[in-house]
C-alpha positions as CSV (number, residue, x, y, z in Angstrom):
1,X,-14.6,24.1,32.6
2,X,-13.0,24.0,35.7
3,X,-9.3,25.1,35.9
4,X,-9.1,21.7,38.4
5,X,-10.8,19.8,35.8
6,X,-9.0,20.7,33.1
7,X,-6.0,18.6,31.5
8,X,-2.9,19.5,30.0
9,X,-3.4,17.8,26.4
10,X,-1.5,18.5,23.1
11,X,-3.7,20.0,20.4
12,X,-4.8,16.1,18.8
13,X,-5.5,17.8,15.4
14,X,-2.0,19.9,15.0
15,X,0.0,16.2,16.3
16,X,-2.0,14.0,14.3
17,X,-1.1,16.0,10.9
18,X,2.9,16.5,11.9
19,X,2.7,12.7,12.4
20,X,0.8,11.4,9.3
21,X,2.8,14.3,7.1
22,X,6.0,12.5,8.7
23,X,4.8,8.7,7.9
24,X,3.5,9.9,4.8
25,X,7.0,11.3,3.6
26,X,8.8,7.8,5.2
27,X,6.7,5.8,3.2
28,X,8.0,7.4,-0.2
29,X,10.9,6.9,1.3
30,X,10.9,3.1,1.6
31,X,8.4,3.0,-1.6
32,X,11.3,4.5,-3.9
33,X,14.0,2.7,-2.1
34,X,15.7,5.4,-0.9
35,X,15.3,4.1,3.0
36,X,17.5,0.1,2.2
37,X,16.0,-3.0,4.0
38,X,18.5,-3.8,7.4
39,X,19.3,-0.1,7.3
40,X,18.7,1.2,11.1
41,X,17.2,4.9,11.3
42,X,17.6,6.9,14.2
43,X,14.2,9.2,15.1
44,X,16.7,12.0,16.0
45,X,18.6,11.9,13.2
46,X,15.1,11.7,10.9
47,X,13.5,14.5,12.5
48,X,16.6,16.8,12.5
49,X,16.3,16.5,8.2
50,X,12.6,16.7,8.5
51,X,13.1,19.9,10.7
52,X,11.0,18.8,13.8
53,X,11.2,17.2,17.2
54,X,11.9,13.9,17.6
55,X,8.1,12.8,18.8
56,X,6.3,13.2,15.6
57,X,8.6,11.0,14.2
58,X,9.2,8.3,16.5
59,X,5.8,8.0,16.3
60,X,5.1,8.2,12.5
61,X,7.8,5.2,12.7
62,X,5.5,3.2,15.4
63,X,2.7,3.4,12.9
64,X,4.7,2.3,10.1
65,X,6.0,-0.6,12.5
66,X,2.4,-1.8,13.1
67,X,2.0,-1.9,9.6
68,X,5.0,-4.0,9.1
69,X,7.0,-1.8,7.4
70,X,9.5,-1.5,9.9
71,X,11.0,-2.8,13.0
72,X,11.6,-1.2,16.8
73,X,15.6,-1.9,17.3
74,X,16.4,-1.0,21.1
75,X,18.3,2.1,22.1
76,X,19.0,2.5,18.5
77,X,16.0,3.5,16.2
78,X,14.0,1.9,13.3
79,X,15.1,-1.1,10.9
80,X,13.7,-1.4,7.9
81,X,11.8,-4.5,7.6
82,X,13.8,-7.6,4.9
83,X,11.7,-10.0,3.1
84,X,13.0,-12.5,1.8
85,X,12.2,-14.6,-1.2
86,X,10.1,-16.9,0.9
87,X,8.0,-14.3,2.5
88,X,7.6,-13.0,-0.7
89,X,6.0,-16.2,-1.9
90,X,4.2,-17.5,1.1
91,X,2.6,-13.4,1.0
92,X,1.8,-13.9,-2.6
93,X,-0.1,-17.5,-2.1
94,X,-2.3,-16.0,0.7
95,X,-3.2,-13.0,-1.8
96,X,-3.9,-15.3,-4.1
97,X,-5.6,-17.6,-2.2
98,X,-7.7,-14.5,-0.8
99,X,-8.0,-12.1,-3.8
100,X,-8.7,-14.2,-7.0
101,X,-11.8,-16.2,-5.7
102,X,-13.1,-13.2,-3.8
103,X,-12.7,-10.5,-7.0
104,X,-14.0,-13.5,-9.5
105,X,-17.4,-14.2,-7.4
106,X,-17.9,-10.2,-8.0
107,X,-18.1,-10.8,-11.7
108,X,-21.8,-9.8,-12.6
109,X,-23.2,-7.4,-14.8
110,X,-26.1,-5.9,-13.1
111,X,-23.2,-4.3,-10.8
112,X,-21.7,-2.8,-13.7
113,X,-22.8,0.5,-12.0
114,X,-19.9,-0.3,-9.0
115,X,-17.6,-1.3,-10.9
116,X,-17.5,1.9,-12.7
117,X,-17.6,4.1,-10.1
118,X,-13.9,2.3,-9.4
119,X,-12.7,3.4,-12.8
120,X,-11.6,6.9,-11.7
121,X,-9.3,5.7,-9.3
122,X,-8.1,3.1,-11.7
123,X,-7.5,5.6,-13.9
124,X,-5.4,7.1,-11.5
125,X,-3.3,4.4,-11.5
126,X,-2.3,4.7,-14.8
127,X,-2.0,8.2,-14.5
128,X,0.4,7.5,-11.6
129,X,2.7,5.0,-13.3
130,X,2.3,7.0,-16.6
131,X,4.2,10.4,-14.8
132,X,6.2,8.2,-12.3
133,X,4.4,8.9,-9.3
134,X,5.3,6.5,-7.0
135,X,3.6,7.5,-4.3
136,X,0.7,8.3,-5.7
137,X,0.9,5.1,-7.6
138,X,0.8,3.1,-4.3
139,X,-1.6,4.9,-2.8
140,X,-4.5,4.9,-5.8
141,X,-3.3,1.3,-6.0
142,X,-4.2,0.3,-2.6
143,X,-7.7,2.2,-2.4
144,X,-8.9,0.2,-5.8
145,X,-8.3,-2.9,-4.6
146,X,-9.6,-2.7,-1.1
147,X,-13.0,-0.8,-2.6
148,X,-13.6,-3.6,-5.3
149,X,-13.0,-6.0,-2.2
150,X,-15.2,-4.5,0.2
151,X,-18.4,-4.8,-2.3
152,X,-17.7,-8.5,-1.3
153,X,-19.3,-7.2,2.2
154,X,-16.6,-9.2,4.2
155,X,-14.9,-6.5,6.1
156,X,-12.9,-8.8,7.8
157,X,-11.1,-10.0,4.3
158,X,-11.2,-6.0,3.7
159,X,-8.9,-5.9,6.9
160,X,-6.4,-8.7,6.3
161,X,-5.8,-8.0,2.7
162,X,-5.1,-4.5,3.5
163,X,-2.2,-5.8,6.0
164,X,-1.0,-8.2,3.8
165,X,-0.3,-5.6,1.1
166,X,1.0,-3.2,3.8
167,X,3.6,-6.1,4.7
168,X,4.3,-6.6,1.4
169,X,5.5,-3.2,0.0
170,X,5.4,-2.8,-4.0
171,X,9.0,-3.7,-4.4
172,X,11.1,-2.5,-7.5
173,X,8.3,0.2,-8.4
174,X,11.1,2.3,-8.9
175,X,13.1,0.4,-11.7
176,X,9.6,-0.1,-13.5
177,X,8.7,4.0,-14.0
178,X,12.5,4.2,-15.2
179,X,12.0,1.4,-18.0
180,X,8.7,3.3,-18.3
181,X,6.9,0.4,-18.2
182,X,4.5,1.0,-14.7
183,X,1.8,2.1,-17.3
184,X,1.6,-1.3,-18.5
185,X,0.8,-2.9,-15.3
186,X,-1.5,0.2,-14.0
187,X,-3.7,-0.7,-17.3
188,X,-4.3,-4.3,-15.7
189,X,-6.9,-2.7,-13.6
190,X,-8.9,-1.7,-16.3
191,X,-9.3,-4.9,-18.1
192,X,-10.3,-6.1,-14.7
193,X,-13.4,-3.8,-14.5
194,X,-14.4,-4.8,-18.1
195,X,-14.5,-8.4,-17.0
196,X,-16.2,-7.7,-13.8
197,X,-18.6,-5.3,-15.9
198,X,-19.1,-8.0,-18.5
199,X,-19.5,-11.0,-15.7
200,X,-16.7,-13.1,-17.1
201,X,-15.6,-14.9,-13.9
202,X,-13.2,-16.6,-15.6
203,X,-11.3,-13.7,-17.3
204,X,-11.6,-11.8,-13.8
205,X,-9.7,-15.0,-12.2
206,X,-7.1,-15.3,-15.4
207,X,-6.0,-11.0,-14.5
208,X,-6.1,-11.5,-10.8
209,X,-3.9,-14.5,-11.5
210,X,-1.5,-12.6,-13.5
211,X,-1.7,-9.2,-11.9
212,X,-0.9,-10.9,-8.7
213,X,1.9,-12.6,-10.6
214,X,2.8,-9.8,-12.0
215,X,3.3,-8.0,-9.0
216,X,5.9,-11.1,-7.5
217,X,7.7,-10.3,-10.6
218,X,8.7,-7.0,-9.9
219,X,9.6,-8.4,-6.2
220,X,11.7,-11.2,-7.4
221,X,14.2,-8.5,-9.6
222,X,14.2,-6.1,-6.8
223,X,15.5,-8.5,-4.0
């Protein structure tokens, strides 16, 4: 190449790691409370504890801001994003209204083979909740459910639910693994893959219903 043609780029695979380490570590940080909803956070300030510049961060923050998770304040740095009761609920009614029907049409037997290839990472699940893994918790969490939605074939769906549960962070998983009882609701995704296994629609709708509900639960003591 040309020295005239060539142009002066940052290595994409180096920044893209520093910036996904960074919003990987932020996201702990607001999924075991220790970044407070209405808090402001300054990039700077961040990336002096994190030990880099102030770039990676800023834009591990954008990403999370897409997502929801956060908001842009001017001149100042990042907010973390408040829900309130009634964004809790309205987000709740459109998972229901999404999830339960979509996950209960899926109930058939003759797919028992996918259903069980999603028992691994339900199993991580309970692993997750079983140790106290938050993180890890959240993240197995969110791959089983968008997998068992996707072999609806709708990738659309695939795409909004994901955002919804983005928006909605798993509030109060941090008072749950102290009582030691995360385990408890990590196990709900088992029994769902026996009914889906077994084709009962109707048991798949009754622990979508409740798992769903389960999950506002944990929301309503946290805010």
């Amino acid at each position: 190449m040309a020295a005239e043609d060539r142009l002066d780029l940052p290595m994409v695979g180096e920044r893209q790691s520093l910036r996904e380490q960074v919003a990987q570590a932020l996201r702990a940080a607001l999924i075991t409370g220790e970044m407070r909803p209405g808090v402001v956070y300054s990039a700077p300030v961040l990336a002096a504890q994190f030990g880099v510049s102030a770039t990676p961060v800023r834009e591990a923050m954008l990403d999370l801001a897409k997502e929801g998770l956060v908001e842009a304040v001017r001149n100042k740095g990042f907010r973390v994003t408040e829900l309130s009761d009634r964004d809790l609920d309205e987000l709740t009614e459109i998972r229901q209204l999404i999830e339960v029907p979509t996950v209960a049409r899926l109930a058939d037997s003759s797919r028992a083979e996918e259903f069980e290839r999603l028992r691994p990472i339900a199993e991580e699940i309970v692993e997750a909740g079983e140790r106290g893994d938050l993180l890890a918790y959240v993240d197995a969490d969110l791959r089983f459910h968008v997998e068992l939605l996707a072999l609806s074939g709708n990738a659309h769906l695939v795409t909004v639910v994901r955002d919804l549960r983005n928006r909605a962070r798993l509030y109060g998983l941090s008072q749950l693994s102290e009582r030691g009882t995360l385990g408890g609701s990590a196990r709900e995704h088992l029994a769902l893959l026996d009914a889906l296994k077994s084709g009962d629609s109707a048991a798949v709708k009754q622990i979508m219903e409740e798992h769903i509900g389960h999950v506002r639960g944990i929301w309503a003591e946290h805010v």
